[in-house]
C-alpha positions in Angstrom: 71.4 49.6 -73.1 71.9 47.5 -70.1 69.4 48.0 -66.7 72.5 48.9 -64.8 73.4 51.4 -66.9 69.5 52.7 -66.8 69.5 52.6 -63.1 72.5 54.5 -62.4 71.8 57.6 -65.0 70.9 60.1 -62.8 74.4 59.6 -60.9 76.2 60.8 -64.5 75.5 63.9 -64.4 72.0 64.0 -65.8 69.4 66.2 -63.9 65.2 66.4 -64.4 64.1 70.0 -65.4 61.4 71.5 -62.7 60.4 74.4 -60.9 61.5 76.1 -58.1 59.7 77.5 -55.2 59.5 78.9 -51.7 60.3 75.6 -50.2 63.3 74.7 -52.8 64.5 78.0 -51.3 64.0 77.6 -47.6 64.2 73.7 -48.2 60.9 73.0 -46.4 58.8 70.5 -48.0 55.4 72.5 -46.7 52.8 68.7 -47.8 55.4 67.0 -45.4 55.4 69.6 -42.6 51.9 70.2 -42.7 51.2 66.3 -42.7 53.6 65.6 -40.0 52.2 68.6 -37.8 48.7 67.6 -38.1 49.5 63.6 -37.0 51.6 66.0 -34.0 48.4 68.0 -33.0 46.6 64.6 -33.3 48.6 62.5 -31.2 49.1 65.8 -28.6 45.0 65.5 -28.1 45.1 62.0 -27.6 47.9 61.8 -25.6 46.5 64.4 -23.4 43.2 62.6 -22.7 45.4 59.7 -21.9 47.2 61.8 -18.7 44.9 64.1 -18.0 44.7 65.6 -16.0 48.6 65.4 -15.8 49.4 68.7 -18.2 52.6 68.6 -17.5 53.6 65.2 -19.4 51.3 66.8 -22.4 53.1 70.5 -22.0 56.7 68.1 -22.1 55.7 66.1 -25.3 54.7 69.7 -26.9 58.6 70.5 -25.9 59.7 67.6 -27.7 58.5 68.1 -30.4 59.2 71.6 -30.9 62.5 71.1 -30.7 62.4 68.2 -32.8 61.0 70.1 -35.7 63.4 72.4 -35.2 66.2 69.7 -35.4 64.2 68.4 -38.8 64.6 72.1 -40.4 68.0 72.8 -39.7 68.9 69.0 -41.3 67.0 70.2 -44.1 69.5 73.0 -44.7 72.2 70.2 -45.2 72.7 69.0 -48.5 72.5 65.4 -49.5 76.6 65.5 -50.6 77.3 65.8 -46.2 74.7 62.9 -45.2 76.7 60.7 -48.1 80.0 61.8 -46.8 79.4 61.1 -43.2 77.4 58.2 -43.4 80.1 55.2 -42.7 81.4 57.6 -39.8 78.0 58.3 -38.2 77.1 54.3 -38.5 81.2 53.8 -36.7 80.0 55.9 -34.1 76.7 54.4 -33.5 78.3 51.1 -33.0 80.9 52.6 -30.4 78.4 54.1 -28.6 76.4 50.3 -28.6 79.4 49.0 -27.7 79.7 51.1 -24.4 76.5 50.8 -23.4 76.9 46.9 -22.9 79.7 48.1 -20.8 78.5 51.8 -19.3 75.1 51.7 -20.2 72.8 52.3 -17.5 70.1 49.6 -16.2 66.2 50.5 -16.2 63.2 47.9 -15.4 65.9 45.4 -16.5 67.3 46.2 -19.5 70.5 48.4 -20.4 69.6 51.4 -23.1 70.8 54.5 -21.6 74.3 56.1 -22.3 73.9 58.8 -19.5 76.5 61.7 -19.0 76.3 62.8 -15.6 74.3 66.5 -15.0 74.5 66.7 -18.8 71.8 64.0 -21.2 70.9 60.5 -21.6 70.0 58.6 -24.6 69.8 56.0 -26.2 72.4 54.8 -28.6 70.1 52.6 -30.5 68.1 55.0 -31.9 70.8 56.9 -33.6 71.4 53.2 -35.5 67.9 53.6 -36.8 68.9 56.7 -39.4 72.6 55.3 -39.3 72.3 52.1 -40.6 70.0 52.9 -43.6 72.8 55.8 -44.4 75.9 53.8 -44.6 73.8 51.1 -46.7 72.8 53.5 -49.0 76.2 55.2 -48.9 77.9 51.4 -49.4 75.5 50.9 -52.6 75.7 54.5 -54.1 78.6 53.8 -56.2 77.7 50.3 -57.2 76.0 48.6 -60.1 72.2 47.5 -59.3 70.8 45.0 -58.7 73.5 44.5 -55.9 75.5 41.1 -56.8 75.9 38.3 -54.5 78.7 39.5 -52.2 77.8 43.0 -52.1 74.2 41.3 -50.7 76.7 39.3 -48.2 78.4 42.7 -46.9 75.0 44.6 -46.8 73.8 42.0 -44.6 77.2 42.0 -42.2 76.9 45.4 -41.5 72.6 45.2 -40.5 73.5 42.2 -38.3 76.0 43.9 -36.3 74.2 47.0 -34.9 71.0 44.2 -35.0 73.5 41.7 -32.5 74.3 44.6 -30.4 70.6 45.9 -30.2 68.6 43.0 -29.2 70.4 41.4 -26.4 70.2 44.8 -23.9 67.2 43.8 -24.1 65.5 45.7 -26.9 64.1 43.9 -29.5 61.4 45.9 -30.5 63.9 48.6 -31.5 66.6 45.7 -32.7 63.9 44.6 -35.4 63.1 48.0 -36.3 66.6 48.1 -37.1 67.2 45.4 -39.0 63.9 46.0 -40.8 65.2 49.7 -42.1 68.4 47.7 -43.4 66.3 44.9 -45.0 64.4 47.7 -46.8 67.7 49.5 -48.1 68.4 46.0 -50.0 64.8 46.0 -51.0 65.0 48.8 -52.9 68.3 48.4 -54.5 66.7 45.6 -55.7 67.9 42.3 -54.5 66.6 38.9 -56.6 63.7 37.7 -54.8 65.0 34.6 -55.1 67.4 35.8 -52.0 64.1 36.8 -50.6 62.4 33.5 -50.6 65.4 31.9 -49.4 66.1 33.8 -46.3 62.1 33.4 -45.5 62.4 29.6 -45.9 65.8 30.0 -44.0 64.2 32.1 -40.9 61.1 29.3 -41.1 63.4 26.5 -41.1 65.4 28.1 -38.2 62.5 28.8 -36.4 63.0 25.9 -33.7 66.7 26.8 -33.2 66.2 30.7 -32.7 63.0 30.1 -30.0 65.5 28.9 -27.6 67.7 31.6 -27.5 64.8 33.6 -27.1 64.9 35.1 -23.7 62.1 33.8 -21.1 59.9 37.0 -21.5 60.3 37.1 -25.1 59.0 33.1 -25.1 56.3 34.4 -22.7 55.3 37.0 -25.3 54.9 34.5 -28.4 52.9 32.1 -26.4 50.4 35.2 -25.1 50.0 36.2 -28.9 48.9 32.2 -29.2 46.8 32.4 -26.1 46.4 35.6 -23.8 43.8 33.8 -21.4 46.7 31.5 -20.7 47.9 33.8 -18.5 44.6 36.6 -17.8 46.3 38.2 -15.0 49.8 38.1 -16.3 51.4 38.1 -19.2 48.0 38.3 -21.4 46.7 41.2 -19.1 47.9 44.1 -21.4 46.7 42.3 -24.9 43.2 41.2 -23.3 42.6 44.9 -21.8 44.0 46.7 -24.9 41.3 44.4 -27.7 38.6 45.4 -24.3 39.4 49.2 -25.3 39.4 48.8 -29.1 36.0 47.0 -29.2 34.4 48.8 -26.7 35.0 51.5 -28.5 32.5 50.6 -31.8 32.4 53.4 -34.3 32.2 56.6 -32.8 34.0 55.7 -29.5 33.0 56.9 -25.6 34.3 60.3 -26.5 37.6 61.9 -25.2 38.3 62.2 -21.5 35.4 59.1 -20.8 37.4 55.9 -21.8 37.4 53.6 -18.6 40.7 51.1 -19.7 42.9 53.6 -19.6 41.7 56.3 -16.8 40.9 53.2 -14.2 44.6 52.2 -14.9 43.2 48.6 -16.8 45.2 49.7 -19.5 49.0 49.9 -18.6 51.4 51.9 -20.6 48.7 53.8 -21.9 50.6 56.6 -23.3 53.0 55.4 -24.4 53.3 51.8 -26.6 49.2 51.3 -25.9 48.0 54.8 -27.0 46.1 53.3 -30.2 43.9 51.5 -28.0 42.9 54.9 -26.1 42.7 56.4 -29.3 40.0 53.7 -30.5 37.8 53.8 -27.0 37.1 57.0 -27.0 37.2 58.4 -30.7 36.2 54.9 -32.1 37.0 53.6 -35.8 36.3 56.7 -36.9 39.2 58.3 -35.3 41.6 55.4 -35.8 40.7 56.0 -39.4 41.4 59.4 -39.6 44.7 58.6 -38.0 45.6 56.3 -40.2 44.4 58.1 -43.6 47.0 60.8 -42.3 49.9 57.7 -42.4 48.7 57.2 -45.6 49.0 60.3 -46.9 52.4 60.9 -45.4 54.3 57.7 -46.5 52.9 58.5 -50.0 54.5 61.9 -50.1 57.8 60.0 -49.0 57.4 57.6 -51.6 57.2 60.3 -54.2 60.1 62.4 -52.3 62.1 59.2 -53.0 61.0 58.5 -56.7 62.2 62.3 -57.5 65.4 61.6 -55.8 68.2 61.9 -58.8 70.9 59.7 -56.9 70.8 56.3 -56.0 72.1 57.3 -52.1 68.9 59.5 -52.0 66.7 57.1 -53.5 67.7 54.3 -51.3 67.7 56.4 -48.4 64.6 58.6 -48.7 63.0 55.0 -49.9 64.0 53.5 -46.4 62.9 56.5 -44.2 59.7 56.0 -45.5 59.1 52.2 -45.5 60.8 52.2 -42.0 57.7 54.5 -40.8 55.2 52.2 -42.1 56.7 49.4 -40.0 56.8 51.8 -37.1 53.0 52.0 -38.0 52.4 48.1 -38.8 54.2 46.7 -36.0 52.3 49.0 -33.2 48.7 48.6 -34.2 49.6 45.0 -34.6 51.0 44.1 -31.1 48.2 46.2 -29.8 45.6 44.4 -31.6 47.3 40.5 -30.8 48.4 40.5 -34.4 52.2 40.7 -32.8 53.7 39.6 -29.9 54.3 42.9 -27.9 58.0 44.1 -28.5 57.8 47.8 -27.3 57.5 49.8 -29.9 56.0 53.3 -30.1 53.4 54.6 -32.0 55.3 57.1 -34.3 54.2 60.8 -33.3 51.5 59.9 -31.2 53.3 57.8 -27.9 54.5 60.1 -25.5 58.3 60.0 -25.5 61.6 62.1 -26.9 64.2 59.6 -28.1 61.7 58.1 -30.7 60.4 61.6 -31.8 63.7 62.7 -32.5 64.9 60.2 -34.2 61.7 60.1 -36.5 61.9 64.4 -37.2 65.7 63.5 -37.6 64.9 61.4 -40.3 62.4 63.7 -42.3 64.7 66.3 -42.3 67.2 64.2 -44.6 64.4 63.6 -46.5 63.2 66.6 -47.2 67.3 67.7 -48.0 67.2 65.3 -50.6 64.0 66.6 -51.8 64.5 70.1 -51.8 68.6 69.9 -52.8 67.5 68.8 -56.2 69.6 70.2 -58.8 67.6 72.2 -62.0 68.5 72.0 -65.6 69.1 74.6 -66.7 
C-alpha cells in the first residue's frame, strides 16, 4: 500500500467511530473556549494595569472581544464543505482588497494599512490574508497526492509570495512575515521533502546580502538595534533597552499590578499594545509570564489534537496551520520584546490591546473548532 494512498484514506469515504456530545451538537469545543477565555481574562487584567487608569480602552478591548467570540461561534456553525468551497474566492478577494489599498488605502504614522469606508468601518485587508492564505493552500492540496511534488511546491509557493509582495511593502512586515509563515506551515504539514527545506534556508542565507538592501532604512535600523541597542540608547534601541529594564526588574514575583514604573512613567512606549509582555513580567514577574505561557501551551496542544482528529486533508492542513500560526504569533512577540528579534510589530495574541488582530485570531478558532465538531460518526 503506497504512503499516498495511506495519507489520503480518510478523504475516501472512511470515517473514525466516536462519541457525541453537547459540543458536537452546539459545535463548541468547550477545552478551546475555556482556554481561550481564560488567556482573554488574563490579558484584560494586564492590559488594564497597563492604561489604568484609562477604563475606557480596557471596557473597548472587553467589546472586542465579545463580539469576536461571538464571530468564532457562529463560524463554528459552518461546516468544513463551505470554508473548502470558498477558500480560492475569499483568498481572490483578499488580494483585491491589497491591491486597493496600495491605491485607496489610507496613510497612518507612515504606512498604508487601512481600507476605510467613509461613516461606515476600517480595516485592514491584511489581516483577512492571514486565515485566507492558509485556506486556499489547504484547499489547492486537498485533492492532491502527498507529499506535494515538485511543481505543486512551485505553485504553493506563487500563491504565499503574492499576498507576502503585497503585504510588506505598505509597510508591514511584521504582519507580511506572519503571513508567509502560515503558508510555509501549510507546506509543512503536507509534508514537503526537507531537502526543499534545507535548500530554501541555504537559499535565504546565501541571499542575505542581496535582500538587506532592499530593506527599507527603518527596517536596516531595526537589525542593527537587535546587534547593538546602545548604538542608538535614545533612539532606535530606546524601546528594546526599556522593555529587557521591565523584564529584569521584574525578578520572580514582579512589583505587583498597578506599581510597574516602565510602563506608568511612559519609559516603556507602546505598552499596551506590541510591549504588553514586558508589563506583564514587571509587575507579575516570571511567575506570571509563566502562567501565561503554560496557557499557550495548553491551547496549541488542543489545536494540535483538533487537527490530528481532522478526517480530511483540507482540515488537517488547515486546523494544522491555525495552530502553528499562533505559536509564531507567540514566538515572534516575546522575542522582539526580549532582543531575540528585531522589532516588526507584532501583537501579542489576546493579550495587546487591539480589534483587527483579535478578530482575525477568534476568526480562525471558529474554523477550527467547525472542523472539530463537523466530524462525521460511523455508524
Amino acid at each position: 500500500m503506497s504512503q499516498d494512498f495511506v495519507r489520503r484514506l480518510p478523504d475516501a469515504g472512511f470515517v473514525f467511530e466516536r462519541t457525541t456530545g453537547i459540543g458536537d451538537k452546539f459545535h463548541v469545543d468547550f477545552t478551546l473556549l475555556l482556554l481561550l477565555a481564560g488567556i482573554s481574562a488574563y490579558g484584560l487584567l494586564v492590559l488594564y494595569s497597563a492604561v489604568y487608569p484609562n477604563e475606557a480602552a480596557v471596557m473597548s478591548q472587553v467589546i472586542k472581544i465579545g463580539v469576536s467570540i461571538l464571530v468564532m461561534l457562529v463560524m463554528a456553525q459552518i461546516a468544513p464543505v463551505f470554508y473548502l468551497r470558498i477558500a480560492p474566492w475569499l483568498f481572490l478577494v483578499g488580494i483585491l482588497l491589497l491591491i486597493a489599498t496600495h491605491f485607496f488605502g489610507s496613510e497612518v504614522n507612515g504606512s498604508k494599512r487601512w481600507l476605510r469606508i467613509p461613516y461606515v468601518i476600517g480595516f485592514q485587508p491584511s489581516e483577512i490574508m492571514k486565515l485566507a492564505l492558509p485556506m486556499v493552500l489547504a484547499w489547492y492540496f486537498h485533492d492532491r497526492h502527498l507529499p506535494p511534488q515538485k511543481r505543486h511546491v512551485f505553485w504553493a509557493l506563487v500563491i504565499i509570495m503574492v499576498p507576502t509582495a503585497l503585504i510588506v511593502p505598505q509597510p508591514d512586515l511584521g504582519t507580511g512575515l506572519i503571513v508567509c509563515a502560515s503558508g510555509i506551515i501549510v507546506l509543512l504539514l503536507a509534508g514537503i521533502a526537507w531537502r526543499f527545506v534545507f535548500g530554501a534556508l541555504g537559499l535565504a542565507v546565501l541571499s542575505a546580502p542581496a535582500v538587506w538592501f532592499l530593506l527599507r532604512d527603518y527596517q536596516q535600523t531595526r537589525i542593527l538595534t537587535l546587534l547593538d541597542p546602545e548604538r542608538d540608547p535614545l533612539g532606535a534601541g530606546w524601546n528594546i533597552i526599556q522593555s529587557k529594564t521591565a523584564i529584569g526588574s521584574g525578578g520572580v514575583s514582579g512589583k505587583g499590578l498597578f506599581e510597574g514604573t516602565q510602563s506608568h512613567l511612559d519609559f516603556l512606549p507602546e505598552s499596551q499594545t506590541d510591549f504588553i509582555i514586558a508589563v506583564l513580567a514587571e509587575e507579575l514577574g516570571l511567575f506570571g509570564v509563566v502562567v501565561l505561557l503554560i496557557m499557550y501551551i495548553l491551547l496549541m496542544g488542543r489545536g494540535i489534537i483538533m487537527a490530528i482528529q481532522a478526517q480530511d486533508t483540507f482540515g488537517r492542513l488547515l486546523a494544522g496551520s491555525i495552530t502553528f500560526t499562533f505559536f509564531a504569533y507567540v514566538f515572534v512577540n516575546i522575542g522582539m520584546v526580549s532582543g531575540v528579534l528585531p522589532v516588526v510589530g507584532v501583537p501579542l495574541p489576546l493579550v495587546s490591546y487591539g480589534g483587527s488582530s483579535v478578530l482575525t485570531l477568534f476568526m480562525g478558532f471558529g474554523v477550527l473548532m467547525s472542523i472539530h465538531t463537523h466530524r462525521r460518526i460511523m455508524l
